[in-house]
C-alpha positions in Angstrom: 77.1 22.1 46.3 75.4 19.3 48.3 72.7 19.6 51.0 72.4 16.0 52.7 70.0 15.0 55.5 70.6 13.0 58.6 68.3 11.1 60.1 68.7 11.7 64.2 68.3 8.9 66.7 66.6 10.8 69.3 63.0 9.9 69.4 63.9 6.6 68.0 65.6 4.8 70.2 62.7 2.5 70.9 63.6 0.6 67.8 66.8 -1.9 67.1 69.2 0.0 65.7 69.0 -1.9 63.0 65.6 -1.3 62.2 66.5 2.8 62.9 69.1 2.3 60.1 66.5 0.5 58.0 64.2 3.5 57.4 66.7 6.5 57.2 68.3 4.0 54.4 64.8 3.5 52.5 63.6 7.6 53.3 67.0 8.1 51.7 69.1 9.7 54.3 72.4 10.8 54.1 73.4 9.2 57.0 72.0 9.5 60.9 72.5 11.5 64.0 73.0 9.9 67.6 74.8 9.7 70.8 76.8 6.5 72.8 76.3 6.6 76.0 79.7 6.8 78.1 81.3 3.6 79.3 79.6 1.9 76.4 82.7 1.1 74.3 81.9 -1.8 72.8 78.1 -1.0 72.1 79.3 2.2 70.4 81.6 0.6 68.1 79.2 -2.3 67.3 76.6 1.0 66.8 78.8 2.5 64.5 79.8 -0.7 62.7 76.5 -1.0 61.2 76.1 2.8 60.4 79.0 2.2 58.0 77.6 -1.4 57.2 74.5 0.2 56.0 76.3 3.1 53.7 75.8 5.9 56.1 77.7 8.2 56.8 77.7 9.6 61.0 77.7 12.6 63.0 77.8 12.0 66.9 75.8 14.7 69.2 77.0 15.5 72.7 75.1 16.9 75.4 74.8 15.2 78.2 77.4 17.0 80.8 75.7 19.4 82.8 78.3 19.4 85.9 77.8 22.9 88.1 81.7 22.7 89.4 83.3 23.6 86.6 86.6 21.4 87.0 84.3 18.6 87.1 81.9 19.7 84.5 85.6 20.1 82.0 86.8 16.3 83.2 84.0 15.0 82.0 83.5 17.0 79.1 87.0 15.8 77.3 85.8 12.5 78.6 82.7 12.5 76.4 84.2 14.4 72.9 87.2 11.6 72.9 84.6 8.9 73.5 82.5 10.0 70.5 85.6 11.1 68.5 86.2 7.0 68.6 83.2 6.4 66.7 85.3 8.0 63.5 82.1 10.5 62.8 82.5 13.0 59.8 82.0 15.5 62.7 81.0 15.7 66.5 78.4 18.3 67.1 78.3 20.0 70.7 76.2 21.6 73.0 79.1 23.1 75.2 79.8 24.8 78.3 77.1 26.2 80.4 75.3 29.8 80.3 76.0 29.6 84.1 79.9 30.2 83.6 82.2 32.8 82.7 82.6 33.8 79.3 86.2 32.8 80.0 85.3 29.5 81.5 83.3 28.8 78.6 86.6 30.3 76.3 88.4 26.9 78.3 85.4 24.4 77.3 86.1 25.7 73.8 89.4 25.2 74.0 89.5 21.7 74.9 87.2 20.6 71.7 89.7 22.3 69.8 92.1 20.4 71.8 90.5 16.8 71.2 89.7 17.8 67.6 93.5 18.3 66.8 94.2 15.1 68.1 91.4 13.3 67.0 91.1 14.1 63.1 87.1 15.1 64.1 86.1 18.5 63.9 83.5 19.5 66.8 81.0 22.2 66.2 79.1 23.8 68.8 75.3 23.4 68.7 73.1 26.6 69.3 71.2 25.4 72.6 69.2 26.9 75.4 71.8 26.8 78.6 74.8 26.4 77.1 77.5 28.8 76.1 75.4 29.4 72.9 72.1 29.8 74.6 71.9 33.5 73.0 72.4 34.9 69.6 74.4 37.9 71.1 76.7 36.1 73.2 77.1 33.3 70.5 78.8 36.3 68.8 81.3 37.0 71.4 82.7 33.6 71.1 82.3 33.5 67.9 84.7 36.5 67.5 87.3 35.6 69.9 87.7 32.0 67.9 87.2 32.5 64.2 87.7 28.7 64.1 84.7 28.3 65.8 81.9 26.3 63.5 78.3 25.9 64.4 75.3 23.9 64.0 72.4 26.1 63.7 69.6 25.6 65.6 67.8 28.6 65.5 64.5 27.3 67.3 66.2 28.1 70.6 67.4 31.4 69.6 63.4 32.2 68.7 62.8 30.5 71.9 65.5 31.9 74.7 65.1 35.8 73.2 61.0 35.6 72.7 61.0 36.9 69.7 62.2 36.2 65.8 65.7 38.3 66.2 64.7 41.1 63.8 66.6 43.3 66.2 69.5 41.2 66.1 70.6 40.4 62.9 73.8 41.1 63.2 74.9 38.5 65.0 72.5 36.4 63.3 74.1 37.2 60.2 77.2 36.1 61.5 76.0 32.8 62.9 74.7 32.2 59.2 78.4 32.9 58.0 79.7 30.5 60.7 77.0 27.3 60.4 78.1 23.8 58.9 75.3 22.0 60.2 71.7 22.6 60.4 69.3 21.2 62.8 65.9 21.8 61.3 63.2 21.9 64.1 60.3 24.4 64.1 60.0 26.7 67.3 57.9 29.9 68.2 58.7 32.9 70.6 56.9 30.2 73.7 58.7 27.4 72.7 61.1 25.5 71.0 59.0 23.1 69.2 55.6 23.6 67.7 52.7 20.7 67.6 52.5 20.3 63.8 55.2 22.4 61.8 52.7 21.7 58.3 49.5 23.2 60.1 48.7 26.5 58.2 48.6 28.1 61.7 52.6 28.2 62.1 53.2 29.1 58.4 54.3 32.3 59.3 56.7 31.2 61.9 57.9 28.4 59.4 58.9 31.2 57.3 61.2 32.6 59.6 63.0 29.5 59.8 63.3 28.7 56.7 64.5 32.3 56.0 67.3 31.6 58.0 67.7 27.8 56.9 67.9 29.6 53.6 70.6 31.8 54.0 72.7 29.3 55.2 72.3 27.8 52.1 73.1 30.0 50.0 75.9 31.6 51.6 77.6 28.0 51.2 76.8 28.2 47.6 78.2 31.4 46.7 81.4 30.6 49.0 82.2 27.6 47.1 81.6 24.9 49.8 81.1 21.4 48.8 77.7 20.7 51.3 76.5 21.6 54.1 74.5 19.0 56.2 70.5 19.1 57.9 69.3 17.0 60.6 65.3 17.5 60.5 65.2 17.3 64.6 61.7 17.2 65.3 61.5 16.0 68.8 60.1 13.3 71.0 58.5 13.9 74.3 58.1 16.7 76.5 59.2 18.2 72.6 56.3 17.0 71.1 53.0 17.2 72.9 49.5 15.1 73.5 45.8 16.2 72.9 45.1 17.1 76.6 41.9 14.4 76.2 42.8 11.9 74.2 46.8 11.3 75.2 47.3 11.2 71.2 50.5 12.7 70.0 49.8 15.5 68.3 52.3 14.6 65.6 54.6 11.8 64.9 58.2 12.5 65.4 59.5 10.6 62.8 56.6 11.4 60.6 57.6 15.3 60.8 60.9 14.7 60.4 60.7 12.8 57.0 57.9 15.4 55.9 60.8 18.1 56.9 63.5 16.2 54.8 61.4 16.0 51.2 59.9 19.6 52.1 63.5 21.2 52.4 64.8 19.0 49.0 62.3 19.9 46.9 62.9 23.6 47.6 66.4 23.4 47.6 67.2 21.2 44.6 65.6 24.0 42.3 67.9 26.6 43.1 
């Protein structure tokens, strides 16, 4: 079984695109992680173009719909997955619904990726994310039992984050989150936040640990079911993510520095096994 890294976008959109797929190419990504804005056909597809020109492979994120009515908030929602699902990525990944709404409102949100994903080709997996409908491990579970289709990319810094503490009480549905997960998005959080300064200072070893226990079991459940990869996006994060020495305005740590440190950290323990 394969573990292959993406390289995400966010944080790097300051550079060409070109020059964005220059360095996950040379720090020997996989392929990258990004977004197209709507009403940005042609500027997707030119995006995507050189993705595939450059030998990567793509997974499009969505998150931007944040609508409060929820007829408006599902419009545009369909909108966005069949937008990205024209990219061709090997998979959309989704931070769906809202924790605002119904459990059966979210149930409909759910419904239409499966919706666009049958018609599509693209399978769309829903992205663990504080305020939406998988902003808690508990009622993550809920969904996930009512649709045992239902795939997830792991992000369990916002788990860490939303429930202020590292889920030992709730391993259960952690557990079955683990069983669930395709995709891993591998930032470092604590119980305060969802990102930490410096994931390599000795200070957050112990919290590192946590993640990587779960990171870990992820892993290896893939292994002993017979599954031919799963796939990490190190997603340390830009700002208000990352933060600056109150006196100097210095970033604490380099986005794209911690991301790449993430990336050879995770192989070299991995490749072993």
């Amino acid at each position: 079984m394969r573990v292959d890294f993406f390289a995400t976008l966010w944080g790097n959109e300051h550079l060409r695109v070109e020059e964005f797929l220059e360095n996950a190419v040379r720090e020997g990504f996989t392929g990258v992680e990004m977004t197209f804005p709507l009403g940005q056909s042609a500027e997707r597809d030119r995006r995507a173009a050189l993705v595939a020109e450059a030998g990567l492979e793509l997974i499009a994120i969505h998150g931007e719909v944040a609508d409060a009515d929820f007829e408006e908030h599902k419009r545009h929602f369909e909108d966005w997955l069949r937008h990205l699902a024209a990219a061709n990525p090997v998979f959309i990944t989704s931070q769906s619904g809202r924790d605002m709404f119904s459990f059966e409102e979210n149930m409909e949100i759910l419904d239409i990726c499966n919706g666009v994903s049958r018609g599509t080709g693209i399978p769309i997996v829903q992205e663990t994310h504080r305020s939406k409908l998988t902003f808690a491990a508990h009622l993550t579970a809920r969904y996930l039992q009512a649709r045992p289709e239902m795939r997830l990319t792991l992000d369990v810094s916002h788990w860490f984050n939303v429930h202020e503490r590292y889920l030992e009480d709730l391993q259960e549905p952690l557990n079955l989150a683990i069983s669930r997960t395709d995709h891993i998005h591998a930032r470092v959080g604590f119980i305060e936040g969802p990102q930490v300064p410096d994931w390599r200072g000795e200070e957050w070893r112990e919290v590192l640990d946590k993640h990587l226990a779960v990171w870990d079991g992820v892993v290896r459940l893939a292994r002993s079911d017979g599954r031919r990869r799963v796939t990490v996006t190190p997603e340390y994060g830009p700002e208000p993510y990352a933060l600056r020495h109150p006196v100097s305005g210095e970033l604490l740590a380099d986005p794209w520095e911690m991301n790449v440190a993430m990336k050879r950290m995770l192989e070299q323990r991995w490749q072993s096994w």
